[in-house]
DOROGU-164286 format. One record per residue: residue number from 1; residue in three letters; x negated, z, y of N, C-alpha, C in turn. Coordinates in pm, 1 decimal. Each point is the difference from the previous one (the first is absolute). Layout:
{atom NUM ala {X Z Y} {X Z Y} {X Z Y}}
...
***
This chain:
{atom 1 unk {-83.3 0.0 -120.1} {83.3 0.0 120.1} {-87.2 0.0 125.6}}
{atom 2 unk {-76.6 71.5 1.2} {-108.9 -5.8 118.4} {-68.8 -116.1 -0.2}}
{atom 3 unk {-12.1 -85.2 -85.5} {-93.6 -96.6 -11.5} {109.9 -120.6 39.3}}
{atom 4 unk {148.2 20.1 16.9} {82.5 -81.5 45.5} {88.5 -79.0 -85.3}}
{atom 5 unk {18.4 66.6 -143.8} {104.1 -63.3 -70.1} {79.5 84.3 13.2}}
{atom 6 unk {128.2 -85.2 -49.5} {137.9 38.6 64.4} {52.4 -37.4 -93.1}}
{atom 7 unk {-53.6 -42.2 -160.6} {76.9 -25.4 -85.0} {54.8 144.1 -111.3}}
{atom 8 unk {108.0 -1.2 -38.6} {35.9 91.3 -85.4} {-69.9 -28.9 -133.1}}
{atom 9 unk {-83.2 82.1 -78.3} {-51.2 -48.3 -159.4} {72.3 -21.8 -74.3}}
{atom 10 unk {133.2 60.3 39.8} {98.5 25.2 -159.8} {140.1 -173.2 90.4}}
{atom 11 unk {19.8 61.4 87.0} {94.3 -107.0 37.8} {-37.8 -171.6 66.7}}
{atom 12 unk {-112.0 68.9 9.7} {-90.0 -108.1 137.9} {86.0 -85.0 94.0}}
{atom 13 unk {67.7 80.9 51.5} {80.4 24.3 119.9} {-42.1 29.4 60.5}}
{atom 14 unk {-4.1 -59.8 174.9} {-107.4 61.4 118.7} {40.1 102.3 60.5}}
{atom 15 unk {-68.2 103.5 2.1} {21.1 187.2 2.5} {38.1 -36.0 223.3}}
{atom 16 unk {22.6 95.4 -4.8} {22.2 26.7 210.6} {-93.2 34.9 16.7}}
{atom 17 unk {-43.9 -36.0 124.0} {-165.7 14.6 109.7} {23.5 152.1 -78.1}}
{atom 18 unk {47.0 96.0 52.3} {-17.1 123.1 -62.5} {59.6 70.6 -100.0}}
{atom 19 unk {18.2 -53.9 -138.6} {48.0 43.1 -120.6} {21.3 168.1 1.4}}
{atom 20 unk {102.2 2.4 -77.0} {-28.6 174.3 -25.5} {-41.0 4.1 -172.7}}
{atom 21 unk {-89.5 74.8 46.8} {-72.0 43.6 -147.0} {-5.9 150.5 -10.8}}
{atom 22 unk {-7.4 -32.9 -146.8} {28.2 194.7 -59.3} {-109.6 23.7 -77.9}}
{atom 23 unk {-102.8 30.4 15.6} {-174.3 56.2 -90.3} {24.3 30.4 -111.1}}
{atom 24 unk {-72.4 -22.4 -77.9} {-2.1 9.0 -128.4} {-108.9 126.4 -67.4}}
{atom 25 unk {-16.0 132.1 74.5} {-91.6 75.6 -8.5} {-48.3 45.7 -136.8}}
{atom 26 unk {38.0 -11.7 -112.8} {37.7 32.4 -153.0} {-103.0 -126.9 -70.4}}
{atom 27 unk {54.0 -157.9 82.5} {-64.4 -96.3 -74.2} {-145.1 -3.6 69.8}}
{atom 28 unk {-12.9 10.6 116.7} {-105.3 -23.2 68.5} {-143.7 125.5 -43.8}}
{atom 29 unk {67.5 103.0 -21.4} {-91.0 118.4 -50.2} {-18.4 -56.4 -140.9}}
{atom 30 unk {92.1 -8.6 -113.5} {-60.6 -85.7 -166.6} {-80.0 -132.4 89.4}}
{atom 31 unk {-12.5 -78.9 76.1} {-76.4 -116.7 25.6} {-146.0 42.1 -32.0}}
{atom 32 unk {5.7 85.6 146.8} {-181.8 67.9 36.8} {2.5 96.0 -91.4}}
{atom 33 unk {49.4 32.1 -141.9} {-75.7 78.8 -90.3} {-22.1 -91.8 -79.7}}
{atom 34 unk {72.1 -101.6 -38.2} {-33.3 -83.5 -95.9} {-105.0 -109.3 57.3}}
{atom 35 unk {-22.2 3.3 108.9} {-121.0 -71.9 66.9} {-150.4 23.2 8.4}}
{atom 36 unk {24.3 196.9 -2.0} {-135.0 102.5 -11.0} {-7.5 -35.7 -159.3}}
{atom 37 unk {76.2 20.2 -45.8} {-15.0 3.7 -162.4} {-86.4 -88.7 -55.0}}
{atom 38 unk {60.2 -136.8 57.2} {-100.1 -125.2 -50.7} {-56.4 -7.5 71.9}}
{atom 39 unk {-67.7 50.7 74.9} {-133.3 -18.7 109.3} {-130.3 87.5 -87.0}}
{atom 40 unk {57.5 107.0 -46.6} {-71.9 39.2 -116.7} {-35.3 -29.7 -111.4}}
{atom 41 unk {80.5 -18.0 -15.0} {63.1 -61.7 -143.3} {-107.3 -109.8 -69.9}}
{atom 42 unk {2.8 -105.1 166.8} {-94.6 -129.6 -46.7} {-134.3 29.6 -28.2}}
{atom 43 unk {-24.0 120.3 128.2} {-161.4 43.4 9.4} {-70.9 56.2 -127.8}}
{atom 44 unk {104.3 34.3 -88.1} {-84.7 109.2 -81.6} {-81.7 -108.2 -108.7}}
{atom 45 unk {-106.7 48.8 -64.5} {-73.1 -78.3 -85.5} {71.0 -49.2 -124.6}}
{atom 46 unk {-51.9 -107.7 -63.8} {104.4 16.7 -92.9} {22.0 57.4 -104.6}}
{atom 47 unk {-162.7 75.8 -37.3} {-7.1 119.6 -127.7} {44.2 102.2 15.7}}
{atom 48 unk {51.0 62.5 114.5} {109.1 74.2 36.0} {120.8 4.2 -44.7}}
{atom 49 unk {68.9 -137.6 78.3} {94.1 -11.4 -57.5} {32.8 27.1 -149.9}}
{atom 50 unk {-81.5 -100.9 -35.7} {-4.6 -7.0 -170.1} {27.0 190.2 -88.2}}
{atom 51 unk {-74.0 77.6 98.6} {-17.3 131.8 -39.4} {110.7 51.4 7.5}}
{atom 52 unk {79.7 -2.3 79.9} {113.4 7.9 109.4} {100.0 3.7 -154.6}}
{atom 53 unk {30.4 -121.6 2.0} {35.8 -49.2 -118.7} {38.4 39.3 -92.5}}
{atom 54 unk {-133.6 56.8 -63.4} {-16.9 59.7 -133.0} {30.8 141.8 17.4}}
{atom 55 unk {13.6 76.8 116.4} {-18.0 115.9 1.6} {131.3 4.5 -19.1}}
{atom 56 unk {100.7 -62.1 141.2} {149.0 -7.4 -67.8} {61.1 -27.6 -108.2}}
{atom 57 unk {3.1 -50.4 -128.8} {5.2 -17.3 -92.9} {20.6 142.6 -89.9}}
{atom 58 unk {-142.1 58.4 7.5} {5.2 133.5 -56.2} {91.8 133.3 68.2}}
{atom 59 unk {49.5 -25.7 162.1} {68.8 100.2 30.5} {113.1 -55.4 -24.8}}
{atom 60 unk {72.2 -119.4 7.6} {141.5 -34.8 -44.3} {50.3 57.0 -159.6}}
{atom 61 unk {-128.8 -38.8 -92.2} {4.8 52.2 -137.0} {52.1 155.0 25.6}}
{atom 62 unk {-58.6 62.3 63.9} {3.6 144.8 21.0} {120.4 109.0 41.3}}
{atom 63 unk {35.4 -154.6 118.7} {173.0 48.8 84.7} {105.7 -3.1 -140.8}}
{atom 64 unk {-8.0 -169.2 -25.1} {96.0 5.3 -127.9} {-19.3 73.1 -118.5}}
{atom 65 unk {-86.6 28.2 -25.3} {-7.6 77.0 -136.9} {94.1 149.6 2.3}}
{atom 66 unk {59.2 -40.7 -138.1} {125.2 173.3 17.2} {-95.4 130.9 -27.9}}
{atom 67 unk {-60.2 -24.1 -39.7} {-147.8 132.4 -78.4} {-49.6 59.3 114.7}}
{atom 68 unk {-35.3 -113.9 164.1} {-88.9 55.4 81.8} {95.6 126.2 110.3}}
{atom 69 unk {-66.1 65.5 13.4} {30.5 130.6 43.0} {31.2 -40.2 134.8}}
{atom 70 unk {40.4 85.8 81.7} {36.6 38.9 100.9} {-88.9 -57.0 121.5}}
{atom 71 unk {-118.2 111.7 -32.2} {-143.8 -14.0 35.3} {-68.4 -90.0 29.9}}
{atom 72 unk {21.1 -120.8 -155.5} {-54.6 -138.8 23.0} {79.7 -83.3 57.4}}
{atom 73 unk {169.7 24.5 -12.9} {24.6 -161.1 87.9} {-25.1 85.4 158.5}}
{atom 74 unk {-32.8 88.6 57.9} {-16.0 41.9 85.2} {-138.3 -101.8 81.3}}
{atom 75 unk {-110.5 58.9 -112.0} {-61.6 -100.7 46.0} {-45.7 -121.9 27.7}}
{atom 76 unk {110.0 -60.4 -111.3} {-6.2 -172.2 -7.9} {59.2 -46.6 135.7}}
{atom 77 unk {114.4 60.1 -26.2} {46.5 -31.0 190.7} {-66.2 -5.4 106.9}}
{atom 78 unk {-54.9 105.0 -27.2} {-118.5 31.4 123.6} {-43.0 -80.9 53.7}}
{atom 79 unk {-70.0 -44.7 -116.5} {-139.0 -80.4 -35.4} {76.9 -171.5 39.6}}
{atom 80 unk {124.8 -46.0 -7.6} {65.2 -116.0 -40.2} {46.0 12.1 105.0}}
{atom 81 unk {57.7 107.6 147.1} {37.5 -37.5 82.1} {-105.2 -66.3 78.8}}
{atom 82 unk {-128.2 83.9 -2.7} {-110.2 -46.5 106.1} {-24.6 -171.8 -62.1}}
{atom 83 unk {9.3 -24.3 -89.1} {-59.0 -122.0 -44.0} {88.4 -152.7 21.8}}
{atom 84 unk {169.4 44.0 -22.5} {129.4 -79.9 73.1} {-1.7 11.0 173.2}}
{atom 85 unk {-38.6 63.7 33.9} {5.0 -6.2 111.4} {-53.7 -125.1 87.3}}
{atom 86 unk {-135.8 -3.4 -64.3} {-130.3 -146.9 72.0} {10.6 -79.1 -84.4}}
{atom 87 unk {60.7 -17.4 -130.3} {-24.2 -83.9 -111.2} {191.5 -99.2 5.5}}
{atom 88 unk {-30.6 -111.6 43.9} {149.7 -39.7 -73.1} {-16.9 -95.9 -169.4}}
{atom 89 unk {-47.7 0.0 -16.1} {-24.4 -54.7 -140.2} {3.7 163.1 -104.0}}
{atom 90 unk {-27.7 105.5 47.6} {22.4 119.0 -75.0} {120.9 26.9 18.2}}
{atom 91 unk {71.9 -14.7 95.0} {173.8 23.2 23.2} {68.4 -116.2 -99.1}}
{atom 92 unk {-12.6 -89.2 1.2} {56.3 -86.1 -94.9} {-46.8 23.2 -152.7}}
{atom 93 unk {-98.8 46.7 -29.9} {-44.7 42.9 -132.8} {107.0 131.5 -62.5}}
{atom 94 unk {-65.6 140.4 151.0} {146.5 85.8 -105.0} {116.9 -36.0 1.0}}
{atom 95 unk {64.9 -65.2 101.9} {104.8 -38.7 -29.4} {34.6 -105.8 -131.7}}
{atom 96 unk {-85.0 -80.7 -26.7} {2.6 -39.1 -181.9} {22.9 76.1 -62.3}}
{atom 97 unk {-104.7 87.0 11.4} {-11.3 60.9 -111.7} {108.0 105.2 -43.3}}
{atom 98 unk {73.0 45.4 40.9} {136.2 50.9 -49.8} {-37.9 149.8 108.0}}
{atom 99 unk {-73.8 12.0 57.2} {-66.0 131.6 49.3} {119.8 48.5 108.8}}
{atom 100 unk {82.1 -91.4 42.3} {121.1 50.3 122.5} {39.5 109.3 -66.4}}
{atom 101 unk {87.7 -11.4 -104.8} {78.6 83.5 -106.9} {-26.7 154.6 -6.5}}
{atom 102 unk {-166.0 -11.6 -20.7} {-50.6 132.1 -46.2} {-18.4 68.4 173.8}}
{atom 103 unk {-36.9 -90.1 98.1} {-15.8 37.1 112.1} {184.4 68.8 83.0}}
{atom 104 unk {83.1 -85.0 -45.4} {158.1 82.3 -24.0} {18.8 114.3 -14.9}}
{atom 105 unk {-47.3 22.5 -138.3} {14.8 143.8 -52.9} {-79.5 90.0 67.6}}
{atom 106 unk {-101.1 0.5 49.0} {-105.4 29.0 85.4} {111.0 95.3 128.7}}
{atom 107 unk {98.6 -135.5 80.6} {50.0 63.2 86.6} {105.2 97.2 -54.2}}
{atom 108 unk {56.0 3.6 -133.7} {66.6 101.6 -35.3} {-14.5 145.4 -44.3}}
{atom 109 unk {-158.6 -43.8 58.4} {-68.7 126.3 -73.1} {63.7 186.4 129.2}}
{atom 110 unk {-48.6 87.4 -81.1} {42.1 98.4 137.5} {-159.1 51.8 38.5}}
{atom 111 unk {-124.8 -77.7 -38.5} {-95.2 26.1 28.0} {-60.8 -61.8 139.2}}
{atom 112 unk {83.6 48.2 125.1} {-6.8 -62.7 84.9} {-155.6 -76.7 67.3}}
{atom 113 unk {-129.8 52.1 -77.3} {-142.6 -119.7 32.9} {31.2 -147.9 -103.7}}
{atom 114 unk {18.1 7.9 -98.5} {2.7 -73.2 -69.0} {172.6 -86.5 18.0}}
{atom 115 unk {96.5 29.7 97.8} {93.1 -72.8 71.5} {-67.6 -35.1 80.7}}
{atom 116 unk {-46.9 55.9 142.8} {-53.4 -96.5 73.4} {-95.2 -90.3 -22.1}}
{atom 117 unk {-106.5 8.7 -76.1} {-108.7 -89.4 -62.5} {94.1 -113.4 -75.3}}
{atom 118 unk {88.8 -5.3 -77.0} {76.2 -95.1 -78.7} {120.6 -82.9 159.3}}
{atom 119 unk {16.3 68.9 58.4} {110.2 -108.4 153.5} {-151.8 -26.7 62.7}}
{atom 120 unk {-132.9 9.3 -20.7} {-73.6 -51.9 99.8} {-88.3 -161.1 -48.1}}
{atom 121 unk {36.7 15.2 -146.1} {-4.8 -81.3 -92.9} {119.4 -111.4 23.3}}
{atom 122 unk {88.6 34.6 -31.4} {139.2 -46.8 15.0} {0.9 -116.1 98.0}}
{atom 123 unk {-32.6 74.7 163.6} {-13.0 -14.9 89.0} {-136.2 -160.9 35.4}}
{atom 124 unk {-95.2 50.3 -63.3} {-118.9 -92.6 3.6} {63.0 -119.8 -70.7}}
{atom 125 unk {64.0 34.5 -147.6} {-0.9 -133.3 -64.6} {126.4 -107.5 101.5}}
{atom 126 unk {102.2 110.0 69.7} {91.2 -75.0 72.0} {-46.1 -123.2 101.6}}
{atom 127 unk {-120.4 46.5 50.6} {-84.7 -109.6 102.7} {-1.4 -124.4 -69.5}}
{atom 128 unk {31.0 -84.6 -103.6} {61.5 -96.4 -27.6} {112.2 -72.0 -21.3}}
{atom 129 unk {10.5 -127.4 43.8} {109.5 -0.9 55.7} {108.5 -24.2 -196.8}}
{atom 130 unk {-84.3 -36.9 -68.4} {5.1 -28.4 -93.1} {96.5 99.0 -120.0}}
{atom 131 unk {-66.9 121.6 59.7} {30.0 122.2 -69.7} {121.9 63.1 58.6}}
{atom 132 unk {51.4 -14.8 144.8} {135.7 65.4 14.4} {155.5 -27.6 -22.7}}
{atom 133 unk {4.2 -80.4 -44.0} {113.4 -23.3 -68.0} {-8.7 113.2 -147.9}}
{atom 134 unk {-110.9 -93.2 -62.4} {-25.1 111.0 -110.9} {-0.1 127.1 -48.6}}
{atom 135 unk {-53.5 70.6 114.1} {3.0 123.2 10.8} {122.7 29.7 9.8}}
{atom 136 unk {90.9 -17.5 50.9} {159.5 25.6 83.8} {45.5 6.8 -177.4}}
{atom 137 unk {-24.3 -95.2 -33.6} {96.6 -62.7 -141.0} {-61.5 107.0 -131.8}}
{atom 138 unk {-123.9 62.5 20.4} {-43.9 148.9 -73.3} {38.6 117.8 38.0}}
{atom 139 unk {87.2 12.6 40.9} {66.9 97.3 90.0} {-44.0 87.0 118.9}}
{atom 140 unk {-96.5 -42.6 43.3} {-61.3 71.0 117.6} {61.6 61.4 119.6}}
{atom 141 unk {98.0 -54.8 29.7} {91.1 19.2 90.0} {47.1 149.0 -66.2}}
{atom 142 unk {68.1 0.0 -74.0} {32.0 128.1 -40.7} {-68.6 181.5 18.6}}
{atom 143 unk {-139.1 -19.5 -45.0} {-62.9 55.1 -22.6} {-94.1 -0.8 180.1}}
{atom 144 unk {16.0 -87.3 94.8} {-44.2 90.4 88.6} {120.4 12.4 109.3}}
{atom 145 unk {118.3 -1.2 -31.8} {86.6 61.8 28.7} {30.0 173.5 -35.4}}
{atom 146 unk {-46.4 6.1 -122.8} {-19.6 150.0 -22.5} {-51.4 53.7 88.1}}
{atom 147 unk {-143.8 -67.0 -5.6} {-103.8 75.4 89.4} {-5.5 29.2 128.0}}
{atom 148 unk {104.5 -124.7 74.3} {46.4 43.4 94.0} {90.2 145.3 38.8}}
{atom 149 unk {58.1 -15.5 -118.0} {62.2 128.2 19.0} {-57.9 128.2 -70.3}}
{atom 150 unk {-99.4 23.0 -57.3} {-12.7 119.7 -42.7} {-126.6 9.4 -27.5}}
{atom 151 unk {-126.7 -135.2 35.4} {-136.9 25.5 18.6} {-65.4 73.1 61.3}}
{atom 152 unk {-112.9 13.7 7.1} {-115.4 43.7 95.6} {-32.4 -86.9 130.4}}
{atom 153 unk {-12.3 55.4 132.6} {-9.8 -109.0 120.6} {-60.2 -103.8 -48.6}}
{atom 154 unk {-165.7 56.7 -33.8} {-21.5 -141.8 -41.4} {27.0 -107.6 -70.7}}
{atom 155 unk {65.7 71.3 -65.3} {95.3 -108.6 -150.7} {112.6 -53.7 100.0}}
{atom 156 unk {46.4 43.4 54.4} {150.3 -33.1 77.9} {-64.8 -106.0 124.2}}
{atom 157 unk {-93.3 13.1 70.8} {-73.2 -120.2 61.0} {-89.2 -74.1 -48.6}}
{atom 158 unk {-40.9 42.4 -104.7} {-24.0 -197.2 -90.2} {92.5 -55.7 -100.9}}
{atom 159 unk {115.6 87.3 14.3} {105.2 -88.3 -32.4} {94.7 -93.4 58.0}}
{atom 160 unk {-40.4 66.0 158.4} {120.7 -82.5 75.9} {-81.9 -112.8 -1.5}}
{atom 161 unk {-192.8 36.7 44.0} {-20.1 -175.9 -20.6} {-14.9 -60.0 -89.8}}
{atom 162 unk {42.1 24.2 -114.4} {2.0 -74.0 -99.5} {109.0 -89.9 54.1}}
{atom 163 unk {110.8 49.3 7.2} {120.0 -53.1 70.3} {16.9 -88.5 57.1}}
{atom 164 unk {-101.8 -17.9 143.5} {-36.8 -68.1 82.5} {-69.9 -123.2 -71.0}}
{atom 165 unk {-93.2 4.9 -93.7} {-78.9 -99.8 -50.9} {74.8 -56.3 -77.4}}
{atom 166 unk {88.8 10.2 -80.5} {116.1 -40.7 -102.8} {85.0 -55.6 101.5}}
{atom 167 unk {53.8 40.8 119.7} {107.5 -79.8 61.8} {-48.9 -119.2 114.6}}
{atom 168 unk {-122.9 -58.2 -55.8} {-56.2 -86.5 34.1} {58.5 -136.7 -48.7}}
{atom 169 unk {47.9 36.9 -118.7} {56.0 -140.2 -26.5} {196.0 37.1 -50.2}}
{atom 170 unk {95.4 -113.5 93.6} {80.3 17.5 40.5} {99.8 44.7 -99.9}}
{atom 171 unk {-0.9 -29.8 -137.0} {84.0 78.0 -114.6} {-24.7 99.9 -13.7}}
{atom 172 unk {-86.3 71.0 7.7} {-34.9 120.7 21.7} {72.4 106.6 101.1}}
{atom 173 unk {-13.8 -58.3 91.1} {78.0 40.9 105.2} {166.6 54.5 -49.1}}
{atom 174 unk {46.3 -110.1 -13.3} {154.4 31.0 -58.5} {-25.0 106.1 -127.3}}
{atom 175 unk {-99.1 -24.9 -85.8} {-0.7 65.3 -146.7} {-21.9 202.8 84.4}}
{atom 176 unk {-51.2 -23.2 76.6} {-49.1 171.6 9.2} {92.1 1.2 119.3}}
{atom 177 unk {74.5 -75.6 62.4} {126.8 62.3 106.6} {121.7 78.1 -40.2}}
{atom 178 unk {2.4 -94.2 -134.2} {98.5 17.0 -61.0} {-6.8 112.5 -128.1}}
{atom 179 unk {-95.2 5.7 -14.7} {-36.4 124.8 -151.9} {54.6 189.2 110.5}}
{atom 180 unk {135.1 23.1 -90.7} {6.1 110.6 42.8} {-131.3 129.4 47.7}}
{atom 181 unk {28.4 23.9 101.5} {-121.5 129.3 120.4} {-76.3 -23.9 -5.4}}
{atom 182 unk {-36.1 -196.6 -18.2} {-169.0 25.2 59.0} {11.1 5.3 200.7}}
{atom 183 unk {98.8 -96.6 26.5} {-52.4 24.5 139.1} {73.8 129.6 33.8}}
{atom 184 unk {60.9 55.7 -50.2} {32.5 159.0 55.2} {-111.3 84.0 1.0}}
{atom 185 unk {-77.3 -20.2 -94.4} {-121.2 81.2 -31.9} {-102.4 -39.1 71.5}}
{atom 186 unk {-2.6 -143.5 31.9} {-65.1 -7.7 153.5} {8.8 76.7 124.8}}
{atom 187 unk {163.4 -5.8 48.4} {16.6 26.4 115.8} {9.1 150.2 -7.3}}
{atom 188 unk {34.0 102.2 -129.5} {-35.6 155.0 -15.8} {-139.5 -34.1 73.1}}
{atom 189 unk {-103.0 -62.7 -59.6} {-175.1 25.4 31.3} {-36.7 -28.4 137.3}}
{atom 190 unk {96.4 -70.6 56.7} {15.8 -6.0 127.0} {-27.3 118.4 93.4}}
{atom 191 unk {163.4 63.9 -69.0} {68.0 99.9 80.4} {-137.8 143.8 7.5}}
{atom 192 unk {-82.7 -24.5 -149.3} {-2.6 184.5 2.1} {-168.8 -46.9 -51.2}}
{atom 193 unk {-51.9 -84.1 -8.4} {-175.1 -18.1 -71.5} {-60.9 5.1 105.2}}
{atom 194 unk {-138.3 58.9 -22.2} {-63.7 -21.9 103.1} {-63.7 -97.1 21.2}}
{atom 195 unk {-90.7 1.3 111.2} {-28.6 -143.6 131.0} {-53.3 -118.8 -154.7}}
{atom 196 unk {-55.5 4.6 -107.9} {-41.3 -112.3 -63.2} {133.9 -21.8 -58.6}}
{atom 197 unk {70.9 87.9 -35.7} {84.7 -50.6 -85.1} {138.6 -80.3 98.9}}
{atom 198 unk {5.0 56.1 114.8} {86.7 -96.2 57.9} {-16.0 -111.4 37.4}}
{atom 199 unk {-166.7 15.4 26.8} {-50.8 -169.3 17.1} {28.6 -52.9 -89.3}}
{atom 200 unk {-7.1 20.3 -129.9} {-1.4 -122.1 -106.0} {179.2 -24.3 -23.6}}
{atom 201 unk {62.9 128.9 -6.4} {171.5 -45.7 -8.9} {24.5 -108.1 101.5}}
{atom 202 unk {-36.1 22.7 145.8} {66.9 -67.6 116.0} {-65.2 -150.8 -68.8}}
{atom 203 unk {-151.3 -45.3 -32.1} {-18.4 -104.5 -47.8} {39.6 -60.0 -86.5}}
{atom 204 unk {89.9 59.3 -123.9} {54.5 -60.0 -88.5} {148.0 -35.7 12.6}}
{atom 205 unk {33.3 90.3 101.8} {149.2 -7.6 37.2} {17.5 -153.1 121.0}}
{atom 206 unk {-132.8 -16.5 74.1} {9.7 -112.5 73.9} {-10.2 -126.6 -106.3}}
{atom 207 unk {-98.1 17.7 -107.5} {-2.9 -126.2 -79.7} {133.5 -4.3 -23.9}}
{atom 208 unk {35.5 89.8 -98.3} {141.3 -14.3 -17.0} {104.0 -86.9 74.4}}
{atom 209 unk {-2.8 54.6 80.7} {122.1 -17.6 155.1} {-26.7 -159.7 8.1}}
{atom 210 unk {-114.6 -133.2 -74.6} {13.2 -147.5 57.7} {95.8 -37.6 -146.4}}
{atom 211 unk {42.0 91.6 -19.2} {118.8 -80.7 -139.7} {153.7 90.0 63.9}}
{atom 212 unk {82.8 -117.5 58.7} {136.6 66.6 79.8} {72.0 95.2 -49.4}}
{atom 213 unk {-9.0 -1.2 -138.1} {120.2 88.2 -56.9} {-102.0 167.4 -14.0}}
{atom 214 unk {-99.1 -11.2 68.3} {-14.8 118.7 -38.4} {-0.2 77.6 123.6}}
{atom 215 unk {-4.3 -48.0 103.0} {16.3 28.6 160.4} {84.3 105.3 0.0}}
{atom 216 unk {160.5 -36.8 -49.1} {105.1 84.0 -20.6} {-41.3 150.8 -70.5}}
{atom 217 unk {-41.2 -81.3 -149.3} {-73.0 149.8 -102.1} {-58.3 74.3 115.4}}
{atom 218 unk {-109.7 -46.7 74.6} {-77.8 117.1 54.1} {52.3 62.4 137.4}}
{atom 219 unk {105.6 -45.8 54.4} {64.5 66.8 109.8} {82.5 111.7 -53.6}}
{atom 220 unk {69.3 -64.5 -107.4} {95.4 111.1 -109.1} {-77.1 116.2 -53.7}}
{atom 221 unk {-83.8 -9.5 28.7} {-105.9 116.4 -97.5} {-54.4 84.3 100.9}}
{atom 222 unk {-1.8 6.5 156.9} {48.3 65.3 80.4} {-173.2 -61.5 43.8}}
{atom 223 unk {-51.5 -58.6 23.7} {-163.1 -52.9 35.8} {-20.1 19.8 172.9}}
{atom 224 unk {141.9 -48.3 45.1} {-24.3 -14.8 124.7} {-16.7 140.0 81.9}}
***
């Protein structure tokens, strides 16, 4: 627009000298992380990677396995959030590998380190665009709706952005508007979380708010 087009992308219809536009603060923040990500990402050597790799492998074995204790998927997570985070070829791997599932149960746990370590996971593998539908359709939605309601702050604000990163793509939107008290359980975190946790509700409640039918939901839920 500054550079002087005036075409619409989606309609390519010529926009007014001064269009009104509404920011996209949700997509623009996943942009510049997924931009740092592969800025790293490219730099690293490639016997790294390769290491990278192999190391994940053995902590996914570890998450899924029913035998491993408490203790250990504790630390596979750990170990698997720092590594999804800079790696997108490792986000698409656990997500193969059946590792969401065990990372699920994870959030059902009442061992609230090993909940937040499993939504920070959750959370990382969501940074594809690939994976959020998916996730939605493993029941994720469910399960940090709980947490909204009866987590730990920090569990309850990396759940709302989970939220936020999932309602990136527009079925989504309707799928978690519509799933009984998730946006109530937003706009509670609103009303009564503190300063991080309302940041992340008010951000998920704005993603929310570019799919119409949920505008209504979140006025009804007392937001304003």
């Amino acid at each position: 627009i500054d550079s002087g087009n005036r075409t619409c992308p989606i309609t390519k219809l010529p926009l007014s000298e001064t269009p009104y536009l509404i920011p996209n603060h949700a997509l623009r923040s996943l942009i510049l992380n997924f931009a740092h990500v592969s800025l790293k990402e490219s730099s690293r050597p490639r016997t790294q990677q390769e290491h990278s790799h192999s190391q994940s492998q053995a902590l996914i074995s570890t998450l899924v396995s029913q035998s491993s204790s408490n203790a250990s998927k504790l630390e596979s997570l750990t170990r698997l959030v720092r590594l999804t985070k800079r790696d997108s070829s490792i986000r698409r791997k656990v997500t193969e590998s059946g590792a969401v599932r065990a990372a699920l149960d994870c959030v059902d746990s009442c061992n609230q380190v090993l909940q937040e370590k499993s939504l920070s996971l959750l959370l990382n593998l969501s940074l594809e665009d690939d994976n959020k539908v998916g996730l939605v359709a493993d029941g994720v939605i469910r399960r940090i709706v709980a947490v909204l309601r009866v987590g730990s702050p920090d569990c309850k604000a990396i759940a709302a952005t989970l939220l936020t990163s999932l309602a990136v793509v527009e079925v989504n939107k309707a799928t978690i508007g519509s799933y009984p008290d998730a946006i109530s359980a937003l706009v509670s975190l609103l009303r009564v979380g503190n300063d991080r946790e309302r940041k992340e509700s008010a951000t998920a409640l704005y993603a929310l708010c570019s799919f119409p039918d949920n505008r209504k939901r979140v006025v009804d839920c007392g937001s304003v």
